[in-house]
C-alpha positions in Angstrom: 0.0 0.0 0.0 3.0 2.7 0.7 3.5 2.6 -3.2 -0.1 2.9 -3.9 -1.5 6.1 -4.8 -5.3 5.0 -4.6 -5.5 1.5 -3.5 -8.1 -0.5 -4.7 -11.1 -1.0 -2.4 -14.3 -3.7 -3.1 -17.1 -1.7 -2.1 -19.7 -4.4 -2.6 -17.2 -7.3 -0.6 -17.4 -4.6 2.3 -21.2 -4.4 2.0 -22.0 -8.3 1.6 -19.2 -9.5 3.6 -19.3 -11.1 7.0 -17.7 -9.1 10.2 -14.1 -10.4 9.6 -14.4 -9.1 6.1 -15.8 -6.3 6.8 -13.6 -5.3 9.5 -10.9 -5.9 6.7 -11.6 -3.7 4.5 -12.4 -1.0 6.9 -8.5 -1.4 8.1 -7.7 -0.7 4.8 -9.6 2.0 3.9 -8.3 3.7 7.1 -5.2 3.0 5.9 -5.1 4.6 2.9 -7.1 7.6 3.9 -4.0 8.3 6.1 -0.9 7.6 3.7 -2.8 8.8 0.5 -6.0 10.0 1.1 -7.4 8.4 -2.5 -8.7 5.4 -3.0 -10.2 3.1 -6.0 -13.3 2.3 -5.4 -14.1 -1.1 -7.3 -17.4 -3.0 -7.9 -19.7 -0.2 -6.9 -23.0 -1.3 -8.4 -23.2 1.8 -10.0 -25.6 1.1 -13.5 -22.7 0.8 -16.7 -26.3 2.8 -18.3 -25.8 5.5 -16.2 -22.1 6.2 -16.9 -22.1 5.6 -20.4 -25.1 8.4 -21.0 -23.3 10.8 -19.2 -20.0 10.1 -20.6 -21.2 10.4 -24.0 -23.5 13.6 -23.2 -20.7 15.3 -21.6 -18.1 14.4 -24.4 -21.2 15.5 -27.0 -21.5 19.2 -25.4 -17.9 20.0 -25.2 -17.6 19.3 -28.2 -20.4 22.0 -29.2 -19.2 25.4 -30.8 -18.1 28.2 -27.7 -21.1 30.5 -28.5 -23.6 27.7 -28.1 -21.8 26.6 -24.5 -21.5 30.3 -24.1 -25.5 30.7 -23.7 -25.5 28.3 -20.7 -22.4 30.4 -18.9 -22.2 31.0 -15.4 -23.9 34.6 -15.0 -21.6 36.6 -13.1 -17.9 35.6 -11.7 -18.1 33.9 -8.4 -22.0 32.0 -9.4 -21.0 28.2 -8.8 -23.1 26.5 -11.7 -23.1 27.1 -15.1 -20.5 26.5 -18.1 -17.2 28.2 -17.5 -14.7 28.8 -20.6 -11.3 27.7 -20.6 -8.6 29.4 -18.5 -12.2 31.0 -16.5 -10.7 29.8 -12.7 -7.9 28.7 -11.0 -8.0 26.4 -8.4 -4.3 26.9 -6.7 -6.0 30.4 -5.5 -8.0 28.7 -2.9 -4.7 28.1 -1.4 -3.8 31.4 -1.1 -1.7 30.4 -4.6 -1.1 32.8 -7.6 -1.0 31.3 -10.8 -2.2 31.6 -14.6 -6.0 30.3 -15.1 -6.2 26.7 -15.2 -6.4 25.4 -19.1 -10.0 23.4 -19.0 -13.1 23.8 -19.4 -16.1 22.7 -17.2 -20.1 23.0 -16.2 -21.2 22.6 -12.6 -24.4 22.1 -11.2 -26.0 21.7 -8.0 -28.3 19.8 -5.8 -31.3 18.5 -8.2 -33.8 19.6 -5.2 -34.6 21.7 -3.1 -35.4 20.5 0.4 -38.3 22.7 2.1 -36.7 22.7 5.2 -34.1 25.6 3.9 -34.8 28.7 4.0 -31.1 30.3 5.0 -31.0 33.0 2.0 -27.0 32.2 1.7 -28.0 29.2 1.0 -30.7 29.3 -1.7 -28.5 32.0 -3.3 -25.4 29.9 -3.6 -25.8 26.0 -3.2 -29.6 25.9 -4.0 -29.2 28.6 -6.8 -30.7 27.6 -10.3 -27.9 26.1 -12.8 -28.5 27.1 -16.4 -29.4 24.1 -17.9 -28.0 23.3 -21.2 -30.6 22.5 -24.3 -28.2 20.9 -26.5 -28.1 18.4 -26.3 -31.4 17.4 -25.8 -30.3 14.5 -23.1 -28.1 16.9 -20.9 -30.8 17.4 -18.2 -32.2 13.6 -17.7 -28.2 12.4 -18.4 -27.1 14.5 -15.5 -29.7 14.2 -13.0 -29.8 10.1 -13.1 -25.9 10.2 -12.4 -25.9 12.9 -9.9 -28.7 10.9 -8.0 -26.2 7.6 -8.4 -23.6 9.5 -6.8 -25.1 11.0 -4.0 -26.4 7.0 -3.5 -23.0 6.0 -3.7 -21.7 8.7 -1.4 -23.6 8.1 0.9 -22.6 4.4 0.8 -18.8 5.2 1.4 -19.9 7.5 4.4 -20.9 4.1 5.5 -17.5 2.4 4.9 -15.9 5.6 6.0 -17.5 5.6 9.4 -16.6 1.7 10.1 -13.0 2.6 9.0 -13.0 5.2 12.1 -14.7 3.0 14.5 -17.8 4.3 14.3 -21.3 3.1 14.2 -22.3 2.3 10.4 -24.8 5.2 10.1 -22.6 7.5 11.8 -22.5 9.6 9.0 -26.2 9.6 8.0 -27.7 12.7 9.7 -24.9 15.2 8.5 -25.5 14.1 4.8 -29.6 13.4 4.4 -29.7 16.2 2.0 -26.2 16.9 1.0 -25.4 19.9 -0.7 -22.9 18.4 -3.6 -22.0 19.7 -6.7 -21.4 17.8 -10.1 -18.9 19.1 -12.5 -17.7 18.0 -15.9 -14.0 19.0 -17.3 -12.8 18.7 -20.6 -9.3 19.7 -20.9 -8.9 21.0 -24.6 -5.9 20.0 -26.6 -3.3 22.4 -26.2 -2.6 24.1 -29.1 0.4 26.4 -27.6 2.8 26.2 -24.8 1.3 27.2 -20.9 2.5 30.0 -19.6 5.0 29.5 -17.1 3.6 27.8 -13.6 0.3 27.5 -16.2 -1.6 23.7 -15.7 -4.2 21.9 -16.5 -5.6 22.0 -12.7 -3.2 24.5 -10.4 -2.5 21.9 -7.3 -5.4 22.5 -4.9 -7.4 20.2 -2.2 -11.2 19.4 -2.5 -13.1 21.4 0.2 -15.8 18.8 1.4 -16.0 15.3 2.3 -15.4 13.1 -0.7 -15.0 13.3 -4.3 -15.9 10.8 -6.5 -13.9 11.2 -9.6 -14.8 9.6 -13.2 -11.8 10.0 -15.1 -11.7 8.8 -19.1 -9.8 5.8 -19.6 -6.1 5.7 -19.9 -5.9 9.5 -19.4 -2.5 10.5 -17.7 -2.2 14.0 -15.8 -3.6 13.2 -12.6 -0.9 13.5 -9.8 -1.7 13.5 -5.7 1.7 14.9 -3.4 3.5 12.5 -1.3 4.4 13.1 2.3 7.5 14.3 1.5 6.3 16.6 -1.5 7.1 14.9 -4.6 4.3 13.9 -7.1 2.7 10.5 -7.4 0.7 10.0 -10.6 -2.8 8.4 -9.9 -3.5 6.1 -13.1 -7.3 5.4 -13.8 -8.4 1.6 -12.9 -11.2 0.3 -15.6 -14.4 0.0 -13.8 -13.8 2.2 -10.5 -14.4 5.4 -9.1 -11.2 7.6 -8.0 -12.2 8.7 -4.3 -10.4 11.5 -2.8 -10.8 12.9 1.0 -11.5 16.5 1.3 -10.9 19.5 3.8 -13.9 18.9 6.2 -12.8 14.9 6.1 -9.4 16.2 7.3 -11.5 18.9 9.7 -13.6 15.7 11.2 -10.9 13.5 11.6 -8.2 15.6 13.4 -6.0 15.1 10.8 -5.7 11.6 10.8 -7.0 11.5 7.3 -5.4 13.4 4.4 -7.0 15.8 2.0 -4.3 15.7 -0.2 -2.8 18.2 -2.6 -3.3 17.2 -6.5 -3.5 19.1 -9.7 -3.4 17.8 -13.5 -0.5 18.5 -15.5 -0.2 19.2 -19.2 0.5 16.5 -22.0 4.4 15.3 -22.2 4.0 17.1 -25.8 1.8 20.4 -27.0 0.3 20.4 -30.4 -0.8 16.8 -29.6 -4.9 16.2 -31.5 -5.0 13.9 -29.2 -4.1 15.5 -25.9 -8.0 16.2 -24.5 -8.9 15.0 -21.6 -12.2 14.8 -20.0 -13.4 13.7 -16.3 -16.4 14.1 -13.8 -16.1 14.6 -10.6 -18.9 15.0 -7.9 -18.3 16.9 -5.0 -20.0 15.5 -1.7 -20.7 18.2 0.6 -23.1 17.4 3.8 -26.0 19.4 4.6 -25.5 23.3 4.6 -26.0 23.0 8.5 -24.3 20.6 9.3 -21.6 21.2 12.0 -18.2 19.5 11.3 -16.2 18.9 14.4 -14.0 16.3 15.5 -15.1 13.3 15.6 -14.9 11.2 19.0 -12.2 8.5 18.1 -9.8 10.6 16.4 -9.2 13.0 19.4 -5.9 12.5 21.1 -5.5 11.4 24.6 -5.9 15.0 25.7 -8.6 15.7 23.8 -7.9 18.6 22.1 -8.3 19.3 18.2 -6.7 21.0 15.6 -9.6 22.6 14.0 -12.6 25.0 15.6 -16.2 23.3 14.0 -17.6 25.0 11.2 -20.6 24.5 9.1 -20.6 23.2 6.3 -22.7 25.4 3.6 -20.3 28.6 5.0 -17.3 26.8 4.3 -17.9 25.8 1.2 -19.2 28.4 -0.3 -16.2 30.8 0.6 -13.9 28.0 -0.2 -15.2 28.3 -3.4 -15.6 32.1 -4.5 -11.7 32.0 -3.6 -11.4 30.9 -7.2 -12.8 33.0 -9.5 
């Protein structure tokens, strides 16, 4: 596992196993959320229908001319859903990091609904606010809502191995994410017809800000790279079948620290001028409920009891996490 950079994790041996088994594959999911913070999540019962309709609507709007993507744009800098044009953000600024816009382009959406308990106006103007749904093509809506819907299932499933992995009850997790406030964003990363400008990526190195992603990235794509302990790069290479998960900054927050949410970014082809240098991914951000109140979780305190971190809540966090970046 030390050379690992997401090691491999049977989600449905976990689910239909017996204790022993069980207890297992908790061990190494704890594991590997401390040394790497990524892991691959393998059979996930996730419908092949499901992926392969968004994969192909996704690929089928990038692929659309800019002014059509351009009439489903964000509305304003700092609105989180919507399609954003290449070199439109750069992720190393929520680390405080100044670098050239990040060369990709991506759309973002939000929860599908709306529960009636919110009424927060923070909350119904950022995470709950209405994402410009793209007409073209004329699957995008029903293609994107089935597999956001199949994420937030399987999320909420690795909560599940997530909270046996820190010695907690099995539904642990369950009240903070009942109506989760996760995004869903597709990248395509166009070929690169010129050399970056200097310190210029794909993705600027950044961390996730919630408390999972679940990454789809297109098979045999190369770029993605998480950092060691010691700083150097690991590349994470896709696995056939399985989700990439990676821990984000309220996992870290919860867990004291004993988990990682690790630095990665996505570098630029070996060679520019390459046709066939795009790259595409989805990734859906799990973010618990916009009330929910992160702080450290009882069995990773230290024998004094003290924590790193002050609680927070979730929806707050996130959202100026997030206008950091635009």
């Amino acid at each position: 596992m030390a050379t690992e950079a997401a090691p491999l994790i049977d989600l449905a041996a976990f689910e239909q196993g017996d204790s022993t088994l069980r207890a297992t594959i908790a061990q190494l999911t704890d594991q590997a959320c401390q040394h790497t913070g990524f892991i691959a999540v393998t059979h996930h019962g996730v419908d092949q229908s499901i992926i392969k309709n968004m994969w192909t609507t996704m690929q089928n709007f990038f692929n659309l001319p800019s002014s059509v993507k351009q009439q489903f744009a964000v509305p304003f800098a700092g609105y989180p859903y919507g399609y954003m044009g290449n070199e439109a953000e750069s992720l190393a600024a929520s680390l405080g990091n100044t670098t050239p816009p990040d060369l990709k382009e991506t759309f973002n959406g939000g929860p599908i609904h709306i529960p009636k308990s919110i009424t927060d106006p923070d909350a119904l103007a950022f995470c709950y606010a209405r994402t410009p749904w793209p007409t073209q093509p004329a699957e995008f809506t029903s293609a994107w809502s089935n597999y956001y819907n199949a994420m937030e299932s399987l999320a909420q499933r690795i909560m599940r191995l997530f909270a046996e992995a820190l010695s907690l009850d099995t539904h642990y997790f369950d009240e903070y994410i009942s109506s989760p406030i996760s995004a869903l964003r597709a990248l395509n990363y166009p070929p690169q017809q010129h050399a970056p400008q200097p310190g210029q990526l794909r993705a600027g190195a950044h961390s996730d800000y919630g408390s999972l992603t679940i990454l789809l990235p297109q098979i045999d794509s190369r770029g993605l790279e998480i950092q060691r302990l010691d700083g150097t790069w690991q590349e994470v290479i896709p696995v056939p079948g399985a989700f990439i998960i990676n821990l984000g900054d309220l996992m870290a927050r919860w867990t004291n620290n004993r988990w990682r949410s690790t630095m990665h970014r996505v570098v630029n082809p070996e060679h520019t001028h390459d046709p066939h240098s795009r790259r595409q991914s989805i990734a859906y951000f799990h973010q618990p409920n916009w009330h929910a109140n992160i702080s450290t979780i009882p069995t990773c305190m230290d024998t004094s009891s003290s924590t790193t971190y002050e609680p927070v809540l979730s929806g707050p966090y996130l959202m100026s996490k997030f206008k950091s970046t635009v």
